[in-house]
N, C-alpha and C positions, 0 to 999 in steps of 0.2 A: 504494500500500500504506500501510497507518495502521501507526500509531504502535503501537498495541499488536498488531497482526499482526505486526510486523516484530520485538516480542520475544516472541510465541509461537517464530514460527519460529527464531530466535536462541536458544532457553529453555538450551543447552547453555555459552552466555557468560554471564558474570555482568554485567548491566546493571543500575546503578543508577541515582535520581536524585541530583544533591546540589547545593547550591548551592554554582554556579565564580565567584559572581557579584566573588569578591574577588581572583582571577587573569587582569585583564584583559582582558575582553571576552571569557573563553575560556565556548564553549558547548558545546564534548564533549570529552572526550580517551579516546584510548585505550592502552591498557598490557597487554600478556602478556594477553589473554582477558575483562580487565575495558574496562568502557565507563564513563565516567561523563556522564552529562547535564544539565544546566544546568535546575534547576526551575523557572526564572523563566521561560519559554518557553509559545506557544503548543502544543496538540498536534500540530497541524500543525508550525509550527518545530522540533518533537523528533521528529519523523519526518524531517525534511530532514538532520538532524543525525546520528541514528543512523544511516543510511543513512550518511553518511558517511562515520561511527566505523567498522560494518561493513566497508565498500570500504579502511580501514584495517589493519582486522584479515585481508582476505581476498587485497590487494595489496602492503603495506607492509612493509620490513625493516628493524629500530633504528631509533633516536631521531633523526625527521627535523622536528623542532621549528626548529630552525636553518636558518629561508628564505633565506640568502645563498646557500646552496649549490645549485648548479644538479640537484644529484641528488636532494636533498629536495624541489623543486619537482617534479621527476619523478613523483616518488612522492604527492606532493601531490593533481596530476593525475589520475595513475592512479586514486586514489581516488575522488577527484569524479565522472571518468566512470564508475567500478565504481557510483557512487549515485545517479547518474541516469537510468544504465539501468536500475537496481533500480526506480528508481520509476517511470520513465516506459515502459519497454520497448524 
């Protein structure tokens, strides 16, 4: 799925682009229904990304930015597999 099918189909999130380029290597985040993506990317790599964000927003509970803990890894997880199968099937 492309980059911009994946925010047709989302069109009820608010996804924007912006540049994260000054918060450390960060290339999407996601927050309460907003998405933010990283402009500096291919379209391909903002498709790997939203899908992500997505699998965040569709699997994720509270601020699991905090990798030491083994529960936010969990959730980490979950997400990545939630956007891999989105993309891959």
């Amino acid at each position: 799925m492309t980059y911009e099918e994946m925010q047709i189909l989302h069109d009820d999130l608010n996804i924007v682009e912006m540049d994260l380029s000054e918060v450390s290597g960060l290339k999407g985040l996601y927050v309460n229904g907003h998405i933010a993506i990283n402009t500096k990317m291919s379209d391909i790599e903002k498709a790997c990304v939203l899908a992500e964000e997505l699998g965040h927003h569709y699997t994720s509970v509270g601020n699991i930015l905090d990798m030491t803990s083994a529960a936010n890894r969990k959730q980490e997880r979950q997400a990545r597999l939630w956007a891999y199968n989105k993309q891959i099937g």
